[in-house]
C-alpha positions as CSV (number, residue, x, y, z in Angstrom):
1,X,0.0,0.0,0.0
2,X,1.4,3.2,-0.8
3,X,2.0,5.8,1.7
4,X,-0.2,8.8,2.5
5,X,0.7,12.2,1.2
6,X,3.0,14.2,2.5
7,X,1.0,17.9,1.5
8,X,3.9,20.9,1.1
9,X,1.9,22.9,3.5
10,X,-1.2,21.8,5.6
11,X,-2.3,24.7,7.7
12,X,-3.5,23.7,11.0
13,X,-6.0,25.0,14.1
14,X,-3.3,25.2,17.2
15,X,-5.2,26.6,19.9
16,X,-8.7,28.7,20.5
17,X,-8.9,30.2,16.7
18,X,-12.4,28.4,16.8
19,X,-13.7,29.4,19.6
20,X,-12.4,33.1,19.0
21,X,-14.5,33.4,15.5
22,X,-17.4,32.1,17.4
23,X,-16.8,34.6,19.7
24,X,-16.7,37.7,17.3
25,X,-19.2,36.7,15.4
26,X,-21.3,36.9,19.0
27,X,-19.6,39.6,19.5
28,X,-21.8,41.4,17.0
29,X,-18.3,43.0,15.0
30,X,-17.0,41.0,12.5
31,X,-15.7,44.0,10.6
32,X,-12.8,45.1,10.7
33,X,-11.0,47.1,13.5
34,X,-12.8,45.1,16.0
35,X,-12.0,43.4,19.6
36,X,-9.6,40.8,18.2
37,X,-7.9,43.3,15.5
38,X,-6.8,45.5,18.2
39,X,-5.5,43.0,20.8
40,X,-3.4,41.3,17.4
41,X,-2.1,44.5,16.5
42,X,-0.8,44.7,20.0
43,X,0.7,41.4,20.4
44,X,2.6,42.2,17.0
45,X,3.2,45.9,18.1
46,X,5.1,44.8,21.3
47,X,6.5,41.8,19.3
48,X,8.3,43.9,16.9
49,X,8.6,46.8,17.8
50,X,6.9,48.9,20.5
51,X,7.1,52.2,19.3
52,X,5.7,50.9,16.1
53,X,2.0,51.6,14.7
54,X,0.8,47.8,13.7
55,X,-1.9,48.0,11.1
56,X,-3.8,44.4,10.3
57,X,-4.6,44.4,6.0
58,X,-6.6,42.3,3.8
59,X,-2.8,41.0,2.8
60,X,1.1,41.6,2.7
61,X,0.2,42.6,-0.5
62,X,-2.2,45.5,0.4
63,X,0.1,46.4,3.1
64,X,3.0,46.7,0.2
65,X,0.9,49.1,-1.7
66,X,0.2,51.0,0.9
67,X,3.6,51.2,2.0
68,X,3.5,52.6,-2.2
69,X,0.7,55.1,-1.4
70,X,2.2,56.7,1.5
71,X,5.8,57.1,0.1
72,X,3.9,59.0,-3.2
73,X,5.2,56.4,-5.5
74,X,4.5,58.0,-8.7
75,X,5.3,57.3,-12.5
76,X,8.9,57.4,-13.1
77,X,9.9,56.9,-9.7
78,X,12.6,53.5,-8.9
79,X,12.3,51.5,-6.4
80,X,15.2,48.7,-5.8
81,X,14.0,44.7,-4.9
82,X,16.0,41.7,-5.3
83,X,15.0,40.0,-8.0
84,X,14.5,36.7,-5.8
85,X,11.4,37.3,-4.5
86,X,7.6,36.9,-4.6
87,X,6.0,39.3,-7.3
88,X,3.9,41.7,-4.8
89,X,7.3,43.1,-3.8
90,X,7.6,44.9,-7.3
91,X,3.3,44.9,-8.1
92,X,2.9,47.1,-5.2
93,X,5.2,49.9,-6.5
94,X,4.7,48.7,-10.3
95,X,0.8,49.7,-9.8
96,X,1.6,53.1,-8.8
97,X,3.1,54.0,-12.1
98,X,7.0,53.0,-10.7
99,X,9.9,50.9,-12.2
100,X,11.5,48.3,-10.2
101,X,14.8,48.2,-10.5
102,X,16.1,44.5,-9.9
103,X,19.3,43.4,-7.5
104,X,21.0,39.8,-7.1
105,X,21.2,38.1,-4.3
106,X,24.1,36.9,-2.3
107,X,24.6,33.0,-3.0
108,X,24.9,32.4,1.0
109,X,21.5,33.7,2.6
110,X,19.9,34.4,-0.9
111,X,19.1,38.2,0.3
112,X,19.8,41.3,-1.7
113,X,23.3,41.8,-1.9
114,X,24.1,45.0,-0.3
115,X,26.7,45.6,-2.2
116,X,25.1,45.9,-5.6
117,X,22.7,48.5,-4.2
118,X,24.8,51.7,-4.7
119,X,25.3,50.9,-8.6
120,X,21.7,51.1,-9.1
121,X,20.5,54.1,-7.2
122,X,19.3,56.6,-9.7
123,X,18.1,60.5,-9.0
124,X,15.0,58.6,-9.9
125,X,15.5,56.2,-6.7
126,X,12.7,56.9,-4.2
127,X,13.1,53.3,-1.9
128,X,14.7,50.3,-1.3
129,X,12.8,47.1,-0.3
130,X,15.0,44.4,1.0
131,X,13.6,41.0,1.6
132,X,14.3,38.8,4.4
133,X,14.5,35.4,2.6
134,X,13.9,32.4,5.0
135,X,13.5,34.6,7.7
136,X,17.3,35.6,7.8
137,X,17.9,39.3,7.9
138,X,19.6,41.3,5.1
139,X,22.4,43.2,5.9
140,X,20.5,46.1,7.6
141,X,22.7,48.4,9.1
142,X,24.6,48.5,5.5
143,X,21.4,48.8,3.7
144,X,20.1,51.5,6.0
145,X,23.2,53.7,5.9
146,X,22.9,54.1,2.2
147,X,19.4,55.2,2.5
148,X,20.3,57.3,4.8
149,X,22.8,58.9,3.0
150,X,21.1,58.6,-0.5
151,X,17.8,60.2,1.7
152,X,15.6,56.9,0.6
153,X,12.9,54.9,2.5
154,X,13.4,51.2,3.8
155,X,10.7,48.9,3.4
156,X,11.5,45.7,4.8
157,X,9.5,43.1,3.4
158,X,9.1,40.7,6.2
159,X,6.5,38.1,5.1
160,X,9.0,35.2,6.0
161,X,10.7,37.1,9.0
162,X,8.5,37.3,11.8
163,X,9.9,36.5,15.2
164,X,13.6,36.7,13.4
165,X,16.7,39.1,14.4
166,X,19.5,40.7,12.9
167,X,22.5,41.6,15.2
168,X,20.2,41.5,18.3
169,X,17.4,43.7,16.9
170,X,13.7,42.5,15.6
171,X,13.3,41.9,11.8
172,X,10.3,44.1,10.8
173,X,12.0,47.1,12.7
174,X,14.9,48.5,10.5
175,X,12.8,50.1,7.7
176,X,10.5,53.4,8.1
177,X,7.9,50.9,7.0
178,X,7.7,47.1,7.2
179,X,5.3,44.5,6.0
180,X,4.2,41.1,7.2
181,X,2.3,38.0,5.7
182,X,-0.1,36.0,7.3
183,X,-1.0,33.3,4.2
184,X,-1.5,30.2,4.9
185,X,1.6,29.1,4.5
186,X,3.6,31.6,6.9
187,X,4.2,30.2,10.7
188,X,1.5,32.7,12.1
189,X,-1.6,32.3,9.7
190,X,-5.1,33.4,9.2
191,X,-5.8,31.9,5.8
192,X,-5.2,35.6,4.5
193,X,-3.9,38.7,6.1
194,X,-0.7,41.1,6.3
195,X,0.1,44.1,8.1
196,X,1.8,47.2,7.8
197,X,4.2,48.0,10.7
198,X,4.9,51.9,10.6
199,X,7.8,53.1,12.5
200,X,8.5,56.1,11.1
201,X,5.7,57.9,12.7
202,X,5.1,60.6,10.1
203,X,3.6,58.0,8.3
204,X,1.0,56.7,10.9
205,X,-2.2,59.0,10.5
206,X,-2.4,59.1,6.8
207,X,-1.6,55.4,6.8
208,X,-4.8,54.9,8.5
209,X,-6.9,57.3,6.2
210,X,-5.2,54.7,3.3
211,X,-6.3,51.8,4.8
212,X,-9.9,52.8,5.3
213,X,-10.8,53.8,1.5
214,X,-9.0,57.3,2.2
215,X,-11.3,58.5,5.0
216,X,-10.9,59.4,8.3
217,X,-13.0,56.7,9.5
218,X,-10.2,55.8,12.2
219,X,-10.7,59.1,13.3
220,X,-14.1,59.4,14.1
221,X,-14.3,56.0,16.2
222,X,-11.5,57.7,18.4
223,X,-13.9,60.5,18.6
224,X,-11.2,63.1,16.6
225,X,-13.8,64.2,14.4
226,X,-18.0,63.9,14.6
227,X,-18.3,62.6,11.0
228,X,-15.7,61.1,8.5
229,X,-15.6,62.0,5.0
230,X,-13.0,61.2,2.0
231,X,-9.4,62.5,2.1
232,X,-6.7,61.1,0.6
233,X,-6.1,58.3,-1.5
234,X,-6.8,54.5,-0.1
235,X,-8.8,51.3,-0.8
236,X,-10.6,48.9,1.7
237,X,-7.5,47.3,3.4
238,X,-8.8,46.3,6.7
239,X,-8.9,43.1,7.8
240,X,-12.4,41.2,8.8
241,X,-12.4,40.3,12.7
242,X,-13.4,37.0,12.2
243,X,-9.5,36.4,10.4
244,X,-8.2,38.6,13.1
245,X,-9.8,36.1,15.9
246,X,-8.3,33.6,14.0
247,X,-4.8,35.4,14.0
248,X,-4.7,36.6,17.4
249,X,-5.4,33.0,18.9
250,X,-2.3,31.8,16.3
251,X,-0.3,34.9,18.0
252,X,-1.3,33.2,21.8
253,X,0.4,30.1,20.4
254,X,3.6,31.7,19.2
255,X,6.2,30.3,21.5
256,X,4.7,26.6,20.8
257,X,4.3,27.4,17.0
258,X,7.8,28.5,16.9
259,X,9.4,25.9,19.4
260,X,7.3,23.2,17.3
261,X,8.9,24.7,13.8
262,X,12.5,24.8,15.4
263,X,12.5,21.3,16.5
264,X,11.3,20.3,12.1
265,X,13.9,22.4,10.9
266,X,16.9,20.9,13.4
267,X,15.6,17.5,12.4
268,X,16.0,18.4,8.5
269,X,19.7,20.2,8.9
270,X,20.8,17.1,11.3
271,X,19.3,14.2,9.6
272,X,20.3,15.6,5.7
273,X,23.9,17.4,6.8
274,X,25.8,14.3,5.9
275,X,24.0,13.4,2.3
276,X,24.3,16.9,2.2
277,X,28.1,17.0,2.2
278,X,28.3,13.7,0.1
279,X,26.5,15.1,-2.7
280,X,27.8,18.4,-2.7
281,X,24.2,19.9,-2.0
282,X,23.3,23.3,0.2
283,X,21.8,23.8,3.0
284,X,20.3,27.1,4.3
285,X,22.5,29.5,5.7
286,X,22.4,31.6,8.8
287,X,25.1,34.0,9.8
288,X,25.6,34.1,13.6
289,X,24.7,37.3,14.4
290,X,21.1,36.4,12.3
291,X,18.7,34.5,14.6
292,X,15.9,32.9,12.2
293,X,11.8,32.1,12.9
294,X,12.1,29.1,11.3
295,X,10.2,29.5,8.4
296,X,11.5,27.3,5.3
297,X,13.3,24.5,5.0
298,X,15.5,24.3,1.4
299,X,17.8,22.3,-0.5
300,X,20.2,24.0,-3.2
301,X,20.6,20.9,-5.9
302,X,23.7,20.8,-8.2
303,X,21.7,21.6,-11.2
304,X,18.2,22.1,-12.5
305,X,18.3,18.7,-14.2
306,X,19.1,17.1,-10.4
307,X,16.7,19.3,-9.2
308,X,13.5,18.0,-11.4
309,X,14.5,14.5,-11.1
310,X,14.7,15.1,-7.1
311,X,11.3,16.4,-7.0
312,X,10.0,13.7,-9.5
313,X,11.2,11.3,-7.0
314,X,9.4,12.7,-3.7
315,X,6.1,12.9,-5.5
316,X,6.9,8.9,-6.6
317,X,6.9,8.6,-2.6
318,X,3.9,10.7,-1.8
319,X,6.4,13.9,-0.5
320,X,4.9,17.0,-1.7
321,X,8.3,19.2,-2.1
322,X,8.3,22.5,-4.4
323,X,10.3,25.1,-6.3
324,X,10.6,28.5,-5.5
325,X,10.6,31.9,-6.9
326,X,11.1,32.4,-10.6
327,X,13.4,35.6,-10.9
328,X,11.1,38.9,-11.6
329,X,13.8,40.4,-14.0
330,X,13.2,37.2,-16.5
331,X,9.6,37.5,-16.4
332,X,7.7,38.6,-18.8
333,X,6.4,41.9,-17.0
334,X,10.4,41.6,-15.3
335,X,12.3,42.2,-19.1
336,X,9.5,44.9,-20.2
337,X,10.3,47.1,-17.2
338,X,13.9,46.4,-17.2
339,X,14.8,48.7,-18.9
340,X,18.4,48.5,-18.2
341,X,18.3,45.0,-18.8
342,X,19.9,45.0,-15.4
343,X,21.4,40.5,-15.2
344,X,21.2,38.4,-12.0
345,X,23.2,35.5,-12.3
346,X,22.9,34.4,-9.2
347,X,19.3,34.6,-8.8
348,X,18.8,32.7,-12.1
349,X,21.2,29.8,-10.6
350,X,19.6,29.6,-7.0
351,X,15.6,29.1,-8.5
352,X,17.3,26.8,-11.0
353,X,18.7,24.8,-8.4
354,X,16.1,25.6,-5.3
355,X,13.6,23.1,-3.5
356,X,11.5,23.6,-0.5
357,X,10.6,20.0,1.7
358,X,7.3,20.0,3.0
359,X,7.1,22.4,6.3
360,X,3.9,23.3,8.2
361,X,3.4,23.5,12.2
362,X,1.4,20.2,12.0
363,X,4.5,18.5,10.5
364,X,5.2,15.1,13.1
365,X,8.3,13.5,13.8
366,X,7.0,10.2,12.2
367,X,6.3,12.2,8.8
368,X,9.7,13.7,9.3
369,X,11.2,10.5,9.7
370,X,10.3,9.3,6.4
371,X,11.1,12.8,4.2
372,X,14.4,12.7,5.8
373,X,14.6,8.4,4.9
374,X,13.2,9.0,1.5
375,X,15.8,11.9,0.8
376,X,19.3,9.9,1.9
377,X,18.4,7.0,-0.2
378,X,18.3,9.2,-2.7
379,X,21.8,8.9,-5.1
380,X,22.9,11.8,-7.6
């Protein structure tokens, strides 16, 4: 009898996000900006950072392009992302009228190698978005010294970085701006949800106007102002309460979510090191001054070729492992906008080469067990 499937990502019910979506729906408020919005934002606020403003959104996504809105992002403006990355890094600033301008990454933590970023800054440059891949922080002092000096925003996208560090300090807390991710697949979920952390405070009224269809709605439940009218730009980026009840229980479980993905990942990196080495394959990366959430668990094969047949070979033994990002700057949007035709070698090489093993909080040791088997039978 064959085994059962090993999914990629299962997402799984941890502690009282039932009960909590029964509760705000008795609640009467399942709109957003309810009871369980505001005690997540605050869980995340003191998480990250406490001086921060922690907005819940529909999605990382949304909370990208409002990170765009607030900035002014207008056409002809640049705004610098790796190239290794999910596309709402670049939509975001793309859907305001702005060119992304694509950066390799560093072969070692797959980040945005900081030392490409000065050789693309243009007068046209208005921000640089650096994304924490795996959870393990870009170089952030380096990266925010040149936009200090070049007078440009940081926004860190953080939608695998949650609960990580960089030299002692909370990913998420760098930028004037950062985003998170709360997709299914993230370690903290709610099916779908993001959030904008501000902390750059200039930013945090209008950010609210943007995030309720450019009113002052915000304003007038804080009794500011006895009616609210339209403002500013914005769209409807508020989070339902029933996701945020879900969320906020997830955010109760923290410590156990992330003790629970710690334990999967040291399994993987102990049980694979020595295949590993034998076949000349990578493992993830982590500098010793990062400290990671635990979010991914990844194999660099020796070639595209190995990489297919590898994945073939999990899904003949019901293991559900996947590829990763296909570079922006050879997409088909990526070579219309690039207009400098701008080459990343090394982040055509790592997605050639790149598979992620199943990973999920529900992941047992048992399941583990058998990935890890399954994998060092395998011979190159």
């Amino acid at each position: 009898m064959k085994d059962e499937l090993i999914p990629f990502n299962k997402p799984v019910v941890i502690g009282d996000e039932l009960d909590f979506i029964v509760d705000s729906i008795k609640n009467g408020w399942i709109s957003g900006d309810g009871p369980y919005t505001k005690k997540a934002q605050e869980i995340l606020q003191n998480k990250i950072n406490v001086n921060a403003n922690v907005l819940l959104t529909t999605s990382c996504t949304h909370a990208l392009e409002m990170s765009a809105i607030l900035i002014d992002i207008a056409p002809g403006d640049e705004v610098i992302i790796p190239s290794f990355t999910f596309v709402s890094t670049a939509l975001a600033f793309v859907m305001r009228g702005a060119k992304p301008v694509f950066a390799d990454i560093k072969p070692d933590t797959l980040n945005i190698n900081e030392n490409n970023i000065e050789s693309l800054i243009t007068d046209k440059t208005r921000a640089i978005v650096p994304v924490h891949y795996a959870g393990v922080g870009c170089e952030m002092d380096v990266i925010m010294d040149i936009a200090s000096v070049r007078n440009l925003v940081v926004i860190e996208d953080n939608a695998h970085g949650l609960f990580g560090s960089y030299k002692g300090r909370d990913l998420g807390s760098f930028g004037h701006m950062a985003t998170q991710s709360f997709h299914e697949t993230k370690n903290i979920i709610c099916g779908e949800g993001g959030a904008l952390v501000i902390n750059d405070k200039q930013y945090s009224e209008r950010a609210e106007i943007i995030r309720e269809k450019g009113t002052d709605r915000s304003r007038f439940f804080k009794g500011q102002v006895d009616k609210y009218s339209w403002i500013d730009k914005g769209s409807s980026y508020v989070m339902s309460d029933i996701l945020a009840a879900f969320l906020y229980a997830q955010l109760m479980c923290a410590d156990e979510i992330q003790k629970k993905r710690k334990t999967i990942w040291e399994l993987y990196y102990s049980s694979l090191l020595g295949w590993a080495d034998r076949f000349d394959i990578g493992l993830p990366f982590v500098p010793e001054y990062c400290s990671q959430p635990y979010h991914m668990f990844y194999l660099l094969m020796p070639s595209h070729d190995t990489r297919s047949d590898f994945i073939r070979y999990l899904k003949m033994h019901n293991i559900n492992a996947v590829f990763h990002y296909l570079p922006l700057h050879s997409s088909k949007m990526g070579r219309e906008l690039n207009d400098l035709k701008i080459e990343c070698p090394v982040s055509d090489d790592v997605s050639s080469r790149l598979v992620r093993l199943p990973f999920f909080n529900g992941l047992s040791a048992v399941e583990i067990k058998r990935i890890t088997d399954t994998i060092n039978a395998y011979v190159l």
